[in-house]
N, C-alpha and C positions, 0 to 999 in steps of 0.2 A: 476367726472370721475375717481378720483385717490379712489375715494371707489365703484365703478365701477369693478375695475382693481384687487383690494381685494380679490375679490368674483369669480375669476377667477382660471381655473386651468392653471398653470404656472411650464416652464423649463426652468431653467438655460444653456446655455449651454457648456459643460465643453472643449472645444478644443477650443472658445475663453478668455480662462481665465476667467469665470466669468463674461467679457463685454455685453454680448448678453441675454438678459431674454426674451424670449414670452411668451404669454398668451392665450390659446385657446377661442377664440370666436365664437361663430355662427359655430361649426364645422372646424373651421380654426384657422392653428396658425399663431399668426402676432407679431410684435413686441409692444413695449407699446406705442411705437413713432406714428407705423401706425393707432396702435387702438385710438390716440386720433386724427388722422387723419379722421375716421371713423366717430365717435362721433362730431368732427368738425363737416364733412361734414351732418349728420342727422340733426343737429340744425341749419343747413343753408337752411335746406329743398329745396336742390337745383331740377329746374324742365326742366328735359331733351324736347327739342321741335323738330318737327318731321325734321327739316334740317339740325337738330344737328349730327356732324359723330363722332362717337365713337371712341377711337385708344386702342384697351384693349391689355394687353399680360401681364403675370407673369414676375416676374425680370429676367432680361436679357438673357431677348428669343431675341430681336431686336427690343426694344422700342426705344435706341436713332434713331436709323435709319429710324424707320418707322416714328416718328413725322420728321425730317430730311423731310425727302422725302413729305408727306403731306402737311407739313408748305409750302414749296418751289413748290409745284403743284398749293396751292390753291391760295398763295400770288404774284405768278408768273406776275401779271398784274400792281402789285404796285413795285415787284422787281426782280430784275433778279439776275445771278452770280455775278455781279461786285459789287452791293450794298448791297444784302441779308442781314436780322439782322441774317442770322445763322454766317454771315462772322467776327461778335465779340459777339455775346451771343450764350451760347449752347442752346441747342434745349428744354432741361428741364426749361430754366427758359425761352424762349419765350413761352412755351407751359406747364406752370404747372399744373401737376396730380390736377381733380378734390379731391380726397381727401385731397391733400397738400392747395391745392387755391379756393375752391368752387367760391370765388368771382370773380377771376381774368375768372371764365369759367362765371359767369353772366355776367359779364364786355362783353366779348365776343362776347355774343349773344344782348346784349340790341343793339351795337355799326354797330353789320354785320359784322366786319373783318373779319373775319373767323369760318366757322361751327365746326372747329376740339375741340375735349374733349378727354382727354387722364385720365389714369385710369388704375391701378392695382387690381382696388376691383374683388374678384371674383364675379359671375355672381348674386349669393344671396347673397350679402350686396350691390348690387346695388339699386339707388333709385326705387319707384316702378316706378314713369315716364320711367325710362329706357325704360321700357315694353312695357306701354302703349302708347307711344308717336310712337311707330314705327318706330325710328330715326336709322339711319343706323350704321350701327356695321363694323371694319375691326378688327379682333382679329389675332396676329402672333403669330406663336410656334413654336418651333427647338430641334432637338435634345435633350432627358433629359439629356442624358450623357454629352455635353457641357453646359448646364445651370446649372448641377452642380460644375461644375467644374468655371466656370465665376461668379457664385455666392460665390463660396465659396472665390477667390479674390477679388471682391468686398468687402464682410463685411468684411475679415481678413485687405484689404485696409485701411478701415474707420476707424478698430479699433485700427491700428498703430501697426500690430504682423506680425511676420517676418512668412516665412513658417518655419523654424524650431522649432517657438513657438508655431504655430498652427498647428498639422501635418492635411494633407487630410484626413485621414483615418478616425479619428474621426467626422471631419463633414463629412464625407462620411454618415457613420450609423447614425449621427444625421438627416440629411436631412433624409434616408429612413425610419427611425420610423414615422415622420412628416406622420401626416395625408396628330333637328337645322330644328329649324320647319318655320324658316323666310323666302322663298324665295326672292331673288333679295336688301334684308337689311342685308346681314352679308356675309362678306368677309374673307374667312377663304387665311391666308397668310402662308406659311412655308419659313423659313430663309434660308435654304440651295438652296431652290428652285428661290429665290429672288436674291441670290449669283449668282446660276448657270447661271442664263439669265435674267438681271437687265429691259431687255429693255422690252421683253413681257409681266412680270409681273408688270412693272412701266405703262406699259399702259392698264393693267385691272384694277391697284388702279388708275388710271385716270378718267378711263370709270366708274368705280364704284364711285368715291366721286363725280361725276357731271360735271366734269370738262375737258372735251375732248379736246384735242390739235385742233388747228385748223390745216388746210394744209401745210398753212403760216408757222406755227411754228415748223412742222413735216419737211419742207423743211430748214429751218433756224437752225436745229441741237437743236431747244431747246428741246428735251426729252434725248439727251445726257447731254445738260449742267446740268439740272435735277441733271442726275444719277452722273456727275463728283464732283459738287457743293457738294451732299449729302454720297458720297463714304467712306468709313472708312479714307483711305489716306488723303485724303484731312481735312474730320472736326478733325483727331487725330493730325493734324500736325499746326491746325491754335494757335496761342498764346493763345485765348481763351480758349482753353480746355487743354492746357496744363498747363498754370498755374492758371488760374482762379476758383473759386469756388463761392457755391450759398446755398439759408436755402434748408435747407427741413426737413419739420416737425420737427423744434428748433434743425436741425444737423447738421453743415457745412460741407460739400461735396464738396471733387474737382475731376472738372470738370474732369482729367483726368482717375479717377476711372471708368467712362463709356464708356472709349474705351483699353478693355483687349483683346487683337491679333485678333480677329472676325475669328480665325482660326477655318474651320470647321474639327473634328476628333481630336481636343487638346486631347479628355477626355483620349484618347487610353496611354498619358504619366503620367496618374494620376490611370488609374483603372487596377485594379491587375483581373485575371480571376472570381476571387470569386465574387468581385464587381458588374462586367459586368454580372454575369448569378443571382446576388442577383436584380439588377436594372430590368433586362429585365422581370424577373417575376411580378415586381409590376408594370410595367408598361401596361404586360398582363392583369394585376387584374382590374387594373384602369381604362385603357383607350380600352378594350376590347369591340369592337361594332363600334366604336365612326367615323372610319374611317379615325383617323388622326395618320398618322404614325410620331412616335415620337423617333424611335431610327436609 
C-alpha cells in the first residue's frame, strides 16, 4: 500500500501546516488514512446483500445524525431512550464506516442485528455488490457552503490548530481546487430539510428502511422519543461525546469533533462575497442537472 501511495499524485496542504497530505485516487482526493481504508476495505472483499441499507454522505453533511436516527429506528425493539447504546457510545463507533471496519459490517449481517452499513466512499470505489445486490441506499447532503465550513473545523480540530494558525481562507481555496436510476432503493435526504420538520421526514426514513411504526407506538409518542433521543442537544450534551473518543483509521478522534453548532447558515460568518459567487459557480458546474439543491 505504502508503494501504492508513491505512485500517486499528491498535496500537501498548506493552511494546516503541512499536517494534511492527500493523494488523488480513482478521480478523488482522500487522505492516506482513508486510502488505506479503501485498500482495506478491497481485500476484505466485502459483499453488499439485498437487505443490506446503505447510510452514504460525504463528511459532515449529517452522517452523525443520520446513523443516530437509523440505529434507534431499527434497534427500537431491543432498545428504547432509557437504554440505547447511543446513551454511552457514539454512533460512529456502534456503527463503523465500512471502509474503517469492513468486518465489524460482516459481523452485522452474518448476526441479523441490523441491516445498516454506513460509508463515505464515493459512489465508484464502492464494492461492485453495492450494485448488483440491489440493497437500499439513503444518501444525505446539505448545504456546500456549511460543509465547508464544518469540515474545515473538524480537520483544523483533529489537527490541534487554533483558527489563527489556520486561517479559513486558505482552506477555503484548497477545498475549491479539490476535484438515480433506482426507483424505491435510494433515499435522497437533505439536512436542512430534516431540521425544518424532523417528524415528516423521520417517518419516510421509517417507511423507507422497512420499519413502520406501528399505531401502538405512533400513539405512545415513540417517533418523538426517536427524534429527542437522536437531537443535536441531546447526543452533544451526553459525557460520551463530550469526552470520549474512538480509532478511526489508526487516528484518535474525539467524539466531540462531531458535533460543531449543526447551525444552518454558519457559512455566511466565514464567507466573504468573493467566496460565495466563487462556490456557487462550481457548484453550477458540478451538480447542474442532478436536482439536488445544494446551496
Amino acid at each position: 500500500m505504502e508503494e501504492i501511495v508513491k505512485t500517486l499524485p499528491q498535496h500537501t496542504s498548506s493552511w494546516s501546516k503541512g499536517r494534511l497530505t492527500y493523494c488523488m485516487y480513482e478521480g478523488f482526493w482522500m487522505t492516506k488514512r482513508f486510502h488505506e481504508g479503501v485498500t482495506n476495505l478491497a481485500q476484505q472483499s466485502y459483499k453488499a446483500q439485498p437487505n443490506d441499507v446503505f447510510l452514504c454522505s460525504s463528511p459532515k453533511t449529517g452522517t452523525t445524525w443520520l446513523k443516530a436516527l437509523a440505529l434507534a429506528i431499527v434497534t427500537r425493539n431491543k432498545f428504547d431512550e432509557s437504554n440505547s447504546p447511543l446513551l454511552r457510545t457514539t454512533p460512529h463507533d456502534f456503527l463503523r464506516h465500512l471502509e474503517v471496519d469492513p468486518k465489524q459490517s460482516e459481523e452485522n449481517q452474518k448476526n441479523s442485528f441490523f441491516p445498516l452499513v454506513a460509508t463515505h466512499l464515493p459512489y465508484a470505489l464502492m464494492p461492485k455488490s453495492f450494485v448488483t445486490s440491489n440493497c437500499k441506499i439513503v444518501y444525505i447532503y446539505r448545504n456546500i457552503k456549511d460543509v465547508v465550513v464544518s469540515h474545515y473545523h473538524f480537520e483544523r480540530e483533529k489537527i490541534k490548530l487554533s483558527v489563527e494558525d489556520a486561517p479559513f481562507e486558505e482552506a477555503f481555496h484548497e477545498f475549491c481546487q479539490a476535484s438515480l436510476e433506482r426507483p424505491g432503493t435510494i433515499l435522497f435526504l437533505k439536512y436542512e430539510d430534516l431540521k425544518r420538520d424532523p417528524m415528516s421526514h423521520v417517518k419516510t426514513l421509517v417507511e423507507f428502511l422497512g420499519y413502520p411504526f406501528t399505531r401502538e407506538e405512533e400513539n405512545a409518542g415513540v417517533i418523538e422519543n426517536v427524534i429527542n433521543l437522536c437531537s443535536f442537544k441531546n447526543l452533544s450534551n451526553l459525557e460520551v461525546n463530550k469526552t470520549g473518543s474512538f480509532l478511526a483509521l489508526n487516528t484518535m478522534v474525539e467524539n466531540r469533533t462531531f458535533f460543531w453548532k449543526a447551525t444552518d447558515g454558519d457559512w455566511e460568518n466565514y464567507f466573504t462575497d468573493e467566496m460565495k459567487e466563487k462556490i456557487d459557480k462550481l457548484i453550477y458546474q458540478k451538480m447542474s442537472g442532478t436536482g439536488l439543491i445544494l446551496t
